[in-house]
Structures are given as C-alpha cells and as structure tokens.
C-alpha positions, 0 to 999 in steps of 0.5 A: 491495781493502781491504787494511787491513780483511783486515789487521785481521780476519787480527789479530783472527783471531790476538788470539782465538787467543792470548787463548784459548791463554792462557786455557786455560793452553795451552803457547804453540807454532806448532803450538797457534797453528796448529790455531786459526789456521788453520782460522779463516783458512779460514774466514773468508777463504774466505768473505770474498774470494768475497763481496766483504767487502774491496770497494774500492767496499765490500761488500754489507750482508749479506757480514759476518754471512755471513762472522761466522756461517758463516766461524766455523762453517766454522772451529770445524768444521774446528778440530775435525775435521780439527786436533783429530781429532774426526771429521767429525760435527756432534756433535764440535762443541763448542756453547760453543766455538761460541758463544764463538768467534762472540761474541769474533771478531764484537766484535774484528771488527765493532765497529771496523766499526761505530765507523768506520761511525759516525764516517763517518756523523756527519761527514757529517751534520756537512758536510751541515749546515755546507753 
C-alpha cells in the first residue's frame, strides 16, 4: 500500500475541511470538524481502498476520478443527510457545495499527483536520452 499518497489525500480531506470552516466564519470545534471530516473520509476512502488508488504496483488510470467525483458526491451526500439532518433527497444537496467541494479536494489531491507524474516522466525521459 502507498501509504504516503492515502496520508496526503487523508491531509488534503482535513486542509478543505479548516479552510471552508474559516471561511464560513464557523467557530472552530471537534464536532464542526467532524461533520465534514468524516463523511468526506467515507467517501473517499470508501471508494479509494476497493479500487486499488494506494496500489504498490500503482493504480489504474480510472480509479482517481472515480474516487475525485464520486467519493466527494458520496461525502456531500452524507454531510448533508445524515450530519446536517437534510434528509435523504438529492434535493437537500447543496449544488454549489458540490461543485466547490469537487474543485478544491481534486486540486489539493490531484496536482501534487500530476506534478510527481511529471517529474517522474521527465526524468525518465532525461535517462533515456543520456543512455
């Protein structure tokens, strides 16, 4: 298992979480901290451990944005059924939150993936041409 990537996206899941509590000028407290944390967590970690995302062999192409768009639909739902007492309905889900949630969590966690992809790619095209 790659530890370091599930350590990072756990990280990202925790940074979005503060940044929108300080945003929305929400008191800061476990409980705040939780009702995102946590549905986000399941989520995404729901989705990541099945697909194989953490793979030591790497994961398939497809596993990130099925766990980018679905594990953060999965989390938005959840956040707003079961924490925010919405009830279940696809209408109590917030489209903005949505959007937004997808957006920041898939910048925290896919550009460090795409910038590590980049330089793994140029350094090996690098040793490829240096023989």
């Amino acid at each position: 298992m790659r530890w370091g990537w599930l350590v990072w996206d756990a990280l990202a899941i925790l940074a979005f979480t503060l940044i929108g509590i300080y945003f929305h000028q929400t008191p800061l407290s476990i409980t705040r901290i939780g009702h995102t944390l946590i549905p986000f967590c399941i989520g995404w970690f729901g989705l990541a451990l099945p697909l194989g995302l953490y793979r030591v062999q790497g994961a398939r192409w497809w596993a990130f944005p099925i766990v980018l768009v679905l594990g953060v639909a999965i989390g938005v739902a959840l956040r707003s059924w079961v924490f925010e007492g919405r009830g279940v309905a696809l209408t109590t889900i917030a489209l903005p939150f949505l959007y937004f949630s997808l957006l920041f969590i898939g910048l925290f966690t896919g550009l460090p993936r795409l910038i590590v992809a980049l330089v793994r790619h140029f350094s090996h095209v690098r040793q490829v041409r240096q023989g």
